[in-house]
N, C-alpha and C positions, 0 to 999 in steps of 0.2 A: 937399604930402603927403610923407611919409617915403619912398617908392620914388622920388621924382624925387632924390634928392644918395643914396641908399645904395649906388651904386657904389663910392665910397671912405669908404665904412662899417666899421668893425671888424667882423669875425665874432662877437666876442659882441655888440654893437648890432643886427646882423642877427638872431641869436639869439633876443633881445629882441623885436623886430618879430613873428619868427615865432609866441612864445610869446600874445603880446598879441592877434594876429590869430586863431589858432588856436582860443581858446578863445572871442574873440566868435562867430563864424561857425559854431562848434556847439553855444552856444548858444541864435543865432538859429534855427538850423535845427531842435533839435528842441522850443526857445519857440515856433513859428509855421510849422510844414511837418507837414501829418498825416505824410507815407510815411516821416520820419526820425524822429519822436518814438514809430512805430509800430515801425520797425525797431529801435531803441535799447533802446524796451522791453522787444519779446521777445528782443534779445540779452543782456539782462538790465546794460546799461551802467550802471554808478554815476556819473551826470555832474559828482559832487561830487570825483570822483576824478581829474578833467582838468586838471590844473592845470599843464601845459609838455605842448609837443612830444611827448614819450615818450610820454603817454597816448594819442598817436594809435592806437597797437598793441589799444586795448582797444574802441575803434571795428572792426564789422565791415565791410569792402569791399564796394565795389561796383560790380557789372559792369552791360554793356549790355546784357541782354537783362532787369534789373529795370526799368533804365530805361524800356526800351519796354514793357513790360507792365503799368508804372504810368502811370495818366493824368496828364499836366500838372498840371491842376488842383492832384493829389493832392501831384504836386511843388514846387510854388507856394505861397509865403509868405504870408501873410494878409495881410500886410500890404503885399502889392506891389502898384502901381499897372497892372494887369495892360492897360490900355489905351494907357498913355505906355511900354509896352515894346515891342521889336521883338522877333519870333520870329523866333529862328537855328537852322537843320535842319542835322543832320549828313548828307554827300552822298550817305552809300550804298554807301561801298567797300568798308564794312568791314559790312554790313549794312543792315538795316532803317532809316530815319531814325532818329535821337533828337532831338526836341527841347526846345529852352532857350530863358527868356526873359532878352533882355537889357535893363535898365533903364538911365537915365543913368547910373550911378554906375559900373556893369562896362564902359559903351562909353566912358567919362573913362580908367577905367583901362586897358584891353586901347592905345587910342591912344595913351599915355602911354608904356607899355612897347614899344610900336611906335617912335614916335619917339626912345626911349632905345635903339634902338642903331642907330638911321637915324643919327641924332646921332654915335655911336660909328663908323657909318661912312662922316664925310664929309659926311653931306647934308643939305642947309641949306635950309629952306623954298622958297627963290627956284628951288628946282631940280626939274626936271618926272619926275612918277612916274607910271608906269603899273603897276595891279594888274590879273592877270588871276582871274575868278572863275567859279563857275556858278552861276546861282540853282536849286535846285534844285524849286522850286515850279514855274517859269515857265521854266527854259531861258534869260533871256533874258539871266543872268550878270551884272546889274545891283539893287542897289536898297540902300535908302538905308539905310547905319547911324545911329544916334545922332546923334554926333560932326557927321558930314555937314551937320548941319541948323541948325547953331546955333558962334555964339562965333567967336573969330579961328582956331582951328584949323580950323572948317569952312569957315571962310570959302576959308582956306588950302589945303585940300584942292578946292575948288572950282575955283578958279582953277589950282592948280598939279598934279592927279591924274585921271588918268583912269581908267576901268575900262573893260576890255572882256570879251567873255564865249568860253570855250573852245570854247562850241557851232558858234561863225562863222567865216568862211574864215580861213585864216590869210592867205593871200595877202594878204586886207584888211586884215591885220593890221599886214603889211608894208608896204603905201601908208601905213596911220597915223604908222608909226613912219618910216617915211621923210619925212614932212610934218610931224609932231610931236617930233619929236626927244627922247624922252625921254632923260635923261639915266642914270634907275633904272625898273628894271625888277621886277617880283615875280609870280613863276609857279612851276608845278611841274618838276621834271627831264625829264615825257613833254613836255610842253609844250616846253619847250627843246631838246630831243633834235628834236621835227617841225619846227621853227622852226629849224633846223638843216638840218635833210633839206632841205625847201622851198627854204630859199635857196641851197644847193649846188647844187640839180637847174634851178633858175631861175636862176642864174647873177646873184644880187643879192646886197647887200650892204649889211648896216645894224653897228650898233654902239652901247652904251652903257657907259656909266663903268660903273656898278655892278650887277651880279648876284642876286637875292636869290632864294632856291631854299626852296619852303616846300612843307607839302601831301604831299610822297613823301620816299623816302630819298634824298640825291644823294651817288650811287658817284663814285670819285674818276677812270672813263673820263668819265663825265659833266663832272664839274666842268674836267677837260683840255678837253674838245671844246669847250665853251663858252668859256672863256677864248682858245681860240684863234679860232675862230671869230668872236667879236664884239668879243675885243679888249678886254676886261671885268676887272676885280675879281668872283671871286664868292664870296658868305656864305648859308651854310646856315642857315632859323631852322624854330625847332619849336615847334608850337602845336595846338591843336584849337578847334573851334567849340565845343565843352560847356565848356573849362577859359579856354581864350584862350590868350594867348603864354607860352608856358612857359621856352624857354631860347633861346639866340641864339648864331651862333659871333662867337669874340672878334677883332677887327681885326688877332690876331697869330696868327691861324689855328691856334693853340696847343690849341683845345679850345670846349665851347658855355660860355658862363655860365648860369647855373638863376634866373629870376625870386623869388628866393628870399623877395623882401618882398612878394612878390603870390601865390605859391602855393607849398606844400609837396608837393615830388615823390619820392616811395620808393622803390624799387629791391627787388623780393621775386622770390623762389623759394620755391614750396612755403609761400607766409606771410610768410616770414621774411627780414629783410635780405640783403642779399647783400654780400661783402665787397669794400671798393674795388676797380676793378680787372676787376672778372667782372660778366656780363651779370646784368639784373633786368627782371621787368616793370616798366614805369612805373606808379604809383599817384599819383592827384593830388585834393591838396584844394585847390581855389581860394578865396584870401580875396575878390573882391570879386563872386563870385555870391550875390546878394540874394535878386534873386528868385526864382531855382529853386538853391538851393545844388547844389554841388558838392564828398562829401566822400569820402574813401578812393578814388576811383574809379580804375578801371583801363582805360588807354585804349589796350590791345591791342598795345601797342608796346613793345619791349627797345631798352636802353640801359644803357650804360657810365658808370656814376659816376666820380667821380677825387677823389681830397684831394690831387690836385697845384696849388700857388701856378700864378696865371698871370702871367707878364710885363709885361703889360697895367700891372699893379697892382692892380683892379679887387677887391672881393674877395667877389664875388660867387660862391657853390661853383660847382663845374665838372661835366662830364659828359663823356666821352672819345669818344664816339660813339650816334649814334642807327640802331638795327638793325632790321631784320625790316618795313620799309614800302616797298620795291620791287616794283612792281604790275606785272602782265603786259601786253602787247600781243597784238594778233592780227594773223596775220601771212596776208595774202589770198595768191588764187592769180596775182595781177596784179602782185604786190611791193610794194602797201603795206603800211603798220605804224599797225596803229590805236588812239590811246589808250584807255584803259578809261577814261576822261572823259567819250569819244564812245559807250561802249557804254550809260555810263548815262544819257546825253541820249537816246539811240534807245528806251532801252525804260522810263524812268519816266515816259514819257508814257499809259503806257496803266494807264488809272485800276484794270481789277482783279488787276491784279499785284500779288500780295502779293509775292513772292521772287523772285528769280532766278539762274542763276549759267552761265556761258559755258566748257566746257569746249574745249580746241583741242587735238586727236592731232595727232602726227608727223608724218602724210602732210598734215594742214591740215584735214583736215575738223574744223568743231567742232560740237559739241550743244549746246544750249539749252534748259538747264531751268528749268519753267516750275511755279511754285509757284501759283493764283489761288483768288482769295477766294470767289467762289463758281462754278458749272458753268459752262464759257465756252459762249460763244454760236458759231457756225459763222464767224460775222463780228470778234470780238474775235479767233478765233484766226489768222485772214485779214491782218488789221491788225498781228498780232504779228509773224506770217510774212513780210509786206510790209515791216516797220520793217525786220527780220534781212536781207532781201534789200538794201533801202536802203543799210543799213551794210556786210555783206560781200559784194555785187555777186556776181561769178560762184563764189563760194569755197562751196564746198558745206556745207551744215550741216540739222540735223535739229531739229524741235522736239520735247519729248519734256515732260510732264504728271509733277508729283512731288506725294504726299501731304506731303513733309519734304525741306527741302534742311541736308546735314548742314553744321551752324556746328563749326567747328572753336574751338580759341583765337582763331585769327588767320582770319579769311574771308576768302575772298578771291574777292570774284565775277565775277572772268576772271581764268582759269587757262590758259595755254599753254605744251605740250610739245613745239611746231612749234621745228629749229633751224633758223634764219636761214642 
């Protein structure tokens, strides 16, 4: 396929790529997706008028609270094999789930772009990788993609990848990696930050070649502390579960590259471009979402465009930074620091949670607001109160019953004004 050699592509062949892809993809979308040929219509789109890139601007966007208010179903192409797809949930940190179906054709691609800049950094099939994940259905941080199941890459990933799940001790985590040796690693900055604490305060000691920082923003204390710590190479990459892998930083630390032959990514204010240089929301249309397309959408996140060359050679466009996705910790009265990872394993377990959101004052007390789907019961509230206890031990906290938890641009549901 044209994205495996487009790294040393010309920018007008990339150009080309985008234009070609662009216009299939909404055309299938609103050929065979009721909510996109419904939205097109009454935004009164001329689809005769799409003819390059530009035309994206005459497409209306799309955020996530459409998303979740339209049914899958409704999301869903007529023509996708809705049984040989896997459903991919987004975690929750940024709200409500949304979810997406992934067919073969998006889990060929998202792996492909994965292994194109494993590739870029260094690492060679024969070399052992661990992802850490959550399943958000199940807690149990594990299950199977696509890819996984089939061909020499799954094979490959069988034998050579592990996953484990954020919800579990980490200590255990530490025996794995002390007996399995990976060589790369892929997690989030909280992740890495506790995994960090842990083996300081435990007086252990592990290490891997390579770094890979995905999922949150990684601040440049972060990327110090780990590098020293475990002795590591590390690369930031950025992605989402709705779009896939979006951009990647480049082996000369120089700046991220933008998947640019797999999705086109915008940079607005107020609508409207932003000039190189100055922050933008991200908008993303993904070329190989089939079965639940993905177009204009905006995925809560600012970032730094660039027209600067990179060194590399590569010429794949650039992005100077990814902003505004550093999540809060809660900080107990005992001294630990607890990821907002662990707040949402604690409380998506209890089925009529519709919302929730973890505020933490000054002095450390936090509130807990509680959004649910219908009148709780004396025991659902017991169970809730009992989770909160679970996770912040003796740190005092309140539950507290909302008609409406306010969604901002960016939600964020644990918030802390505790300073360390």
């Amino acid at each position: 396929m044209a994205f495996q050699r487009s790294q040393w592509k010309s920018r007008g062949e990339l150009c080309k790529i985008q234009r070609d892809c662009f216009r299939k993809i909404v055309e299938h979308a609103y050929q065979k997706v009721p909510f996109y040929r419904r939205l097109y219509d009454e935004a009164g789109v001329d689809m005769s008028s799409l003819l390059d890139v530009e035309g994206i601007t005459k497409l209306p966007v799309l955020i996530k609270s459409q998303m979740r208010s339209t049914s899958l179903e409704e999301r869903t192409a007529s023509d996708a094999d809705v049984k040989a797809c896997s459903q991919l949930s987004t975690s929750g940190m940024t709200g409500p789930p949304v979810t997406i179906l992934e067919d073969r054709y998006s889990a060929t691609i998202r792996d492909a772009l994965t292994l194109r800049y494993l590739w870029a950094y260094g690492v060679r099939p024969g070399n052992r990788i661990c992802r850490l994940s959550l399943n958000p259905k199940t807690g149990t941080g594990y299950y199977f993609r696509l890819a996984d199941q089939s061909g020499l890459y799954g094979f490959i990933r069988r034998k050579s990848s592990k996953q484990l799940s954020w919800a579990t001790d980490i200590n255990d985590h530490i025996d794995f990696f002390s007996t399995w040796k990976p060589a790369v690693i892929i997690s989030s900055p909280s992740y890495y930050r506790a995994l960090a604490r842990v083996c300081e305060t435990t007086d252990r000691s592990i290490s891997f070649r390579k770094i890979i920082s995905s999922f949150e923003m990684l601040d440049p204390s972060t990327r110090r502390l780990l590098e020293e710590k475990f002795n590591a190479e590390v690369f930031d990459h950025y992605g989402t579960e709705e779009t896939g892998p979006l951009a990647w930083e480049c082996p000369t630390h120089s700046g991220y590259h933008i998947n640019s032959d797999s999705v086109i990514m915008e940079f607005l204010r107020g609508g409207k471009p932003v000039a190189q240089g100055n922050q933008g929301e991200v908008c993303v249309t993904a070329f190989h979402r089939l079965a639940t397309p993905v177009i204009r959408y905006f995925t809560d996140d600012v970032a730094v465009p660039s027209d600067d060359g990179c060194p590399c050679g590569r010429n794949l466009p650039m992005m100077k930074a990814i902003e505004g996705r550093i999540y809060d910790f809660i900080l107990t009265t005992d001294g630990r620091n607890i990821s907002p990872w662990s707040v949402i394993y604690h409380l998506e377990r209890f089925a009529h949670l519709d919302e929730y959101k973890i505020i933490q004052e000054r002095d450390l007390s936090i509130k807990v607001l509680l959004k649910i789907v219908d009148q709780p019961t004396y025991q659902a509230l017991k169970d809730i109160e009992q989770g909160c206890k679970d996770l912040f031990g003796e740190t005092p906290f309140r539950l507290e019953l909302t008609d409406r938890i306010e969604e901002k641009h960016k939600f964020r549901p644990v918030e802390s004004h505790a300073i360390s």
